[in-house]
C-alpha positions in Angstrom: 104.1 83.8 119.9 103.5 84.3 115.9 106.4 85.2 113.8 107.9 85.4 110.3 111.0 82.6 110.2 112.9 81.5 106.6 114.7 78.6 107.4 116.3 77.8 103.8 118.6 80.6 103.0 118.3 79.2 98.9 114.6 79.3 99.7 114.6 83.3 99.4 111.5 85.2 99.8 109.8 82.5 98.6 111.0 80.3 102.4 109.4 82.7 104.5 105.8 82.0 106.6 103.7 82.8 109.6 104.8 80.1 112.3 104.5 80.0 115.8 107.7 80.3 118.3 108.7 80.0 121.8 109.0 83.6 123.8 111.9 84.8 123.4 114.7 84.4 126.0 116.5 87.2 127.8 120.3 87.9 128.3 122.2 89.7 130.8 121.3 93.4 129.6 118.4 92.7 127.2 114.9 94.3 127.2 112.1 91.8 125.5 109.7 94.1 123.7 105.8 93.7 122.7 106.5 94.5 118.8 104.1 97.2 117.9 105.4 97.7 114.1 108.1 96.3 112.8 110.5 97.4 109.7 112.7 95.4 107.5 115.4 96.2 104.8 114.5 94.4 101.4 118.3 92.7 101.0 118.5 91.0 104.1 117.9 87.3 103.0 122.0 87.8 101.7 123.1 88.8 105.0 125.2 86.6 106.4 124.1 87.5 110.0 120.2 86.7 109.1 121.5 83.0 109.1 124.6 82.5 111.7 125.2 83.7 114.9 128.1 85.9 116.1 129.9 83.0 116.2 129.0 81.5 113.0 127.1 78.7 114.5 123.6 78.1 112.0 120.7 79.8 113.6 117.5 78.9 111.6 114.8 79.4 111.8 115.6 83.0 111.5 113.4 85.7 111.9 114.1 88.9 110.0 113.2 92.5 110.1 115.4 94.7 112.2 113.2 98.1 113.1 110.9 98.0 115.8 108.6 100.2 118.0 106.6 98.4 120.9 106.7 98.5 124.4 108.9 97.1 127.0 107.7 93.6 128.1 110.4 92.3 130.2 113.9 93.5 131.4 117.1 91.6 131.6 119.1 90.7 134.3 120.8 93.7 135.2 119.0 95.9 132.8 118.7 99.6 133.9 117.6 103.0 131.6 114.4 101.9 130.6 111.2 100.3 132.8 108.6 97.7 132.2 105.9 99.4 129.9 107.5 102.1 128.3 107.1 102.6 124.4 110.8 102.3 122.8 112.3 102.1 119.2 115.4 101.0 117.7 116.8 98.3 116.3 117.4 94.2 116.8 120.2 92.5 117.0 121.9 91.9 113.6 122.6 88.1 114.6 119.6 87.4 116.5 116.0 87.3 116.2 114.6 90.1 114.3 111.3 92.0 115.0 109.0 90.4 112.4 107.6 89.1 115.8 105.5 89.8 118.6 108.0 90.0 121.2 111.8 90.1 120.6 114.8 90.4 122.7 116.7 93.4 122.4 120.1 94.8 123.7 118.9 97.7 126.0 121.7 100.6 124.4 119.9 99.6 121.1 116.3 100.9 122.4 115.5 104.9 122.6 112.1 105.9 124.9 109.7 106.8 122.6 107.6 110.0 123.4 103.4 108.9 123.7 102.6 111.6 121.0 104.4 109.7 118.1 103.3 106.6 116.6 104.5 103.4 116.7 104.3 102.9 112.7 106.3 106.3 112.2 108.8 105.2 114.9 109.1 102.1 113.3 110.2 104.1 109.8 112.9 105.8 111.6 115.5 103.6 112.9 117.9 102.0 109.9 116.6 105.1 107.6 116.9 108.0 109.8 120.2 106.9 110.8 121.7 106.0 107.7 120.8 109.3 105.9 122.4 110.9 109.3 125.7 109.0 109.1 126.3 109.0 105.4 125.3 112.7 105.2 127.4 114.3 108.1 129.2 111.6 109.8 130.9 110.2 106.7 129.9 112.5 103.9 130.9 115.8 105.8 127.8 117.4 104.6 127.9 121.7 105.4 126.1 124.7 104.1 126.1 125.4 100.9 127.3 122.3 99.4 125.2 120.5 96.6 124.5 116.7 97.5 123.0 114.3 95.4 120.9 111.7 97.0 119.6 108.3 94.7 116.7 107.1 96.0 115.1 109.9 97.5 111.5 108.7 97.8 112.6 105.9 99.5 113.3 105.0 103.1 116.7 106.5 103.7 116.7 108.9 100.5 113.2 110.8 101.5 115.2 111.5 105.1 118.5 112.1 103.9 116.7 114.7 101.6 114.7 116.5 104.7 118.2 117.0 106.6 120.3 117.9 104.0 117.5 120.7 103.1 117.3 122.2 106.5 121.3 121.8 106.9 121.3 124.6 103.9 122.5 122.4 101.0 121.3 122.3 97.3 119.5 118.8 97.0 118.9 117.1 94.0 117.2 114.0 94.1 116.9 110.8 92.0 114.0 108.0 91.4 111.3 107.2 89.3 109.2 110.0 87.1 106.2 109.3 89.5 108.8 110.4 93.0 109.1 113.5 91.5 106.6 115.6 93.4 107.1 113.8 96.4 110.9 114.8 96.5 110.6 118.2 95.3 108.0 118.3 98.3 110.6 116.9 100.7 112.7 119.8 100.2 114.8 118.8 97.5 115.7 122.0 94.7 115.9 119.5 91.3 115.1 116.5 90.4 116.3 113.4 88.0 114.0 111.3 86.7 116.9 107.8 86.6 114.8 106.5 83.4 114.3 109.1 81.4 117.1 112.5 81.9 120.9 112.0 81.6 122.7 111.9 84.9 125.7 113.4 84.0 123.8 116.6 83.1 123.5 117.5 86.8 126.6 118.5 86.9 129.4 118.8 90.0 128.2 117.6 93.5 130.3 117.8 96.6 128.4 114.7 98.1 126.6 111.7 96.7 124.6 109.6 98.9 123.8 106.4 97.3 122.1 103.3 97.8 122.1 102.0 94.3 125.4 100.8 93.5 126.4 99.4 89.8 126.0 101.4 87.1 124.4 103.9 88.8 126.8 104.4 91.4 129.8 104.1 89.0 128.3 107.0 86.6 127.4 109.5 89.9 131.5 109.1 91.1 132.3 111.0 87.8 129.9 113.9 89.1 132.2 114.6 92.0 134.3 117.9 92.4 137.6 118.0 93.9 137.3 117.1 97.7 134.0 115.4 97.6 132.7 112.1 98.2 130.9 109.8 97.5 128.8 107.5 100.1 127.0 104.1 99.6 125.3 102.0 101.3 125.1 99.4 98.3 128.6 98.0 98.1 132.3 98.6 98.3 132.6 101.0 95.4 135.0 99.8 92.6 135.8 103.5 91.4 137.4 106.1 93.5 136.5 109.8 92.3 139.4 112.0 91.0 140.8 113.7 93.6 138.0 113.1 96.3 136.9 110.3 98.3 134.3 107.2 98.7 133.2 105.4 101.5 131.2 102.4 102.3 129.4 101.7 105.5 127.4 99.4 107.3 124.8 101.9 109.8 125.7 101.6 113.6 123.2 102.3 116.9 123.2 105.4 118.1 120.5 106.1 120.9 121.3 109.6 121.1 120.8 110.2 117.5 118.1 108.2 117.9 116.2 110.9 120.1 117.4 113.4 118.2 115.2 112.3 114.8 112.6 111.4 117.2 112.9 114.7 118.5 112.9 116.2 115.1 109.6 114.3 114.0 107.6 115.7 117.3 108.3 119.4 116.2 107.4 118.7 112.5 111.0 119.0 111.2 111.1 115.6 109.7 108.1 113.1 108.2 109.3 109.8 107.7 107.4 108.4 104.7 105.3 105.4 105.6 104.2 103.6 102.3 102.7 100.4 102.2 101.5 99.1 105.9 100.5 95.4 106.3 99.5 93.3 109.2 101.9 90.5 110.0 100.9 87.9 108.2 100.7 89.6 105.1 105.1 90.3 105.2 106.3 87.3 103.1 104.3 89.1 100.1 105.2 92.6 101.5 109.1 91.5 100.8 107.8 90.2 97.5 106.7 93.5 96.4 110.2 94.7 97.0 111.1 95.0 93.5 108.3 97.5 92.7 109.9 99.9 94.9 107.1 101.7 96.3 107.5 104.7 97.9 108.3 105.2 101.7 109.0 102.5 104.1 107.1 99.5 104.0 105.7 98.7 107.9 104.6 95.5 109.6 101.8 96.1 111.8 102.2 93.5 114.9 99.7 95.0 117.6 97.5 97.5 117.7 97.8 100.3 120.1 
């Protein structure tokens, strides 16, 4: 099968290439699914799980990318909830090989059935975004009606979902970016919003959440914003700075199937649009991690097969 691999972790973007790879093997449990779209999360070169195993063992040639949506291929040994040809989405294995691939083999509880009516590049948007802005919203941020919750990045992946939920849980949104998000967050449901290069932060005033996936300076600067009891919630690093008198919280995003079906759920009635940006066929996704730095809007998708 064709895949993207990096074998020289001091290689960077620069170490990744089209190459060809055996099928994948299946464990006790694991479903191997035809990748139909595949997503991928721009810092993962760093992780230490793109390169080692759970047991630290080296593991090059590793294939990243982490959201998928495809169809079952294959099914484990002792595999039960899902059948052979079903459409499914979720997310690989963080010390395994990723879904930059046409098949890969997946942990079965990591996979939600995906309904025929939504597509596989949407589904593929969904998985590490939709639940990230789920658990640092409610799960971790506390998130209830009423409260005012600043989200950085919210033309981006995670931000542009984090601000749809927030908006339809009744809080004031105020989202951040670039001059040219603006009308695509204030069309996501958000009230305000800050253009990072050009208006002060600090004039937005008290917050009772900040959701952040910045870090540094901006992250520092937002912790001031916080009123008594918030929090703030990052996704970028262990913050250095606690707020005064409230809280802040780093996490790493977990599986969650039912959640999973629940945003899934929430895109079939028209209650939440992932937003798909740049779309590129497999081979094109060494230069599709390239363009990371231009941070274009939406989720960038691999397209692996074709419906």
């Amino acid at each position: 099968m064709q895949a993207i691999t990096v074998r020289d972790r001091d290689a960077g973007v620069g170490g990744l290439a089209l190459t060809e790879l055996p099928y994948p093997h299946t464990s006790e449990n694991d479903v191997i699914v035809r990748v139909h779209a595949a997503g991928y999360t721009p810092g993962e070169l760093e992780w230490p799980a793109t390169w080692t195993d759970r047991a630290g063992r080296d593991r090059t040639p590793s294939v990243p990318g982490h959201e998928l949506s495809g169809v079952v291929a294959e099914l484990g040994y002792g595999t039960t909830g899902l059948t052979v040809g079903q459409r499914v989405f979720g997310l690989a294995d963080w010390t395994r090989n990723g879904s930059l691939a046409q098949y890969v083999a997946v942990e079965a509880r990591n996979l939600a059935p995906l309904p025929a009516d939504v597509d596989h590049t949407v589904a593929a948007a969904l998985p590490i975004s939709g639940l990230t802005a789920w658990q640092g919203l409610f799960e971790h941020g506390g998130l209830v009606t009423g409260q005012t919750v600043l989200v950085h990045g919210a033309a981006g992946g995670v931000g542009s979902i984090a601000v749809q939920l927030a908006h339809e849980a009744g809080a004031r949104v105020i989202g951040t970016g670039r001059a040219a998000d603006r009308d695509t967050v204030l069309g996501l449901g958000a009230h305000a919003f800050v253009d990072l290069q050009n208006d002060r932060l600090e004039d937005v005033g008290a917050v009772d959440l900040v959701l952040d996936v910045f870090g540094g300076d901006i992250l520092e600067r937002s912790t001031a914003l916080v009123r008594t009891g918030g929090t703030v919630v990052t996704i970028a690093a262990p913050p250095s700075v606690q707020p005064d008198k409230g809280r802040a919280v780093f996490f790493v995003v977990e599986v969650d199937r039912a959640r999973l079906e629940d945003l899934v759920r929430r895109v079939r009635e028209g209650r939440l649009k992932p937003v798909v940006g740049d779309v590129r066929p497999l081979d094109e996704a060494p230069d599709a991690f390239a363009r990371v730095g231009r941070r274009l809007p939406g989720k960038t998708i691999i397209r692996i097969t074709e419906d």
